[in-house]
C-alpha positions, 0 to 999 in steps of 0.5 A: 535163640531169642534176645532179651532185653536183660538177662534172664537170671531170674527165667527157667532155662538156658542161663546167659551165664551158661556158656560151658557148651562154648569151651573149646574142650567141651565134649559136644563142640562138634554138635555146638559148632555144626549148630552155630555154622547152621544158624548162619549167623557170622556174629555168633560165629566171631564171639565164640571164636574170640570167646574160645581163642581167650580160653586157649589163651588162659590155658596157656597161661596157666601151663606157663605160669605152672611150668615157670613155679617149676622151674623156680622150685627146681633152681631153689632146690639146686641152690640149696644143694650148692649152698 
């Protein structure tokens, strides 16, 4: 990887905002993580870490929220029986 001075929105290529290969659930993780541990480089490392561990933390979020509306529908649905 080379950095540039500015994205490269404008450039052919790998985009700076193409970081979909870094998801935790990307079908090639394996081959993304071999190469990260091959470029020898613990900078890299910690960004993909923290940027996959923010993605495990949305995930949960989001299962929470659900599993909560859950919730809240089934207890209305309950009070709607009772009242």
């Amino acid at each position: 990887m080379k950095a540039y001075p500015s994205p490269n929105f404008n450039r052919c290529g790998v985009k700076d905002t193409d970081l979909h290969i870094f998801h935790p659930t990307h079908l090639s993780c394996l081959i993304v993580d071999t190469a990260l541990v091959n470029l020898k480089d613990p900078g890299v490392l910690a960004d993909v870490h923290r940027l996959r561990g923010y993605h495990n933390i949305i995930s949960s979020a989001k299962r929470q929220r659900l599993e909560i509306e859950k919730k809240e529908t089934q207890a209305e649905a309950n009070l709607l029986m009772i009242e």
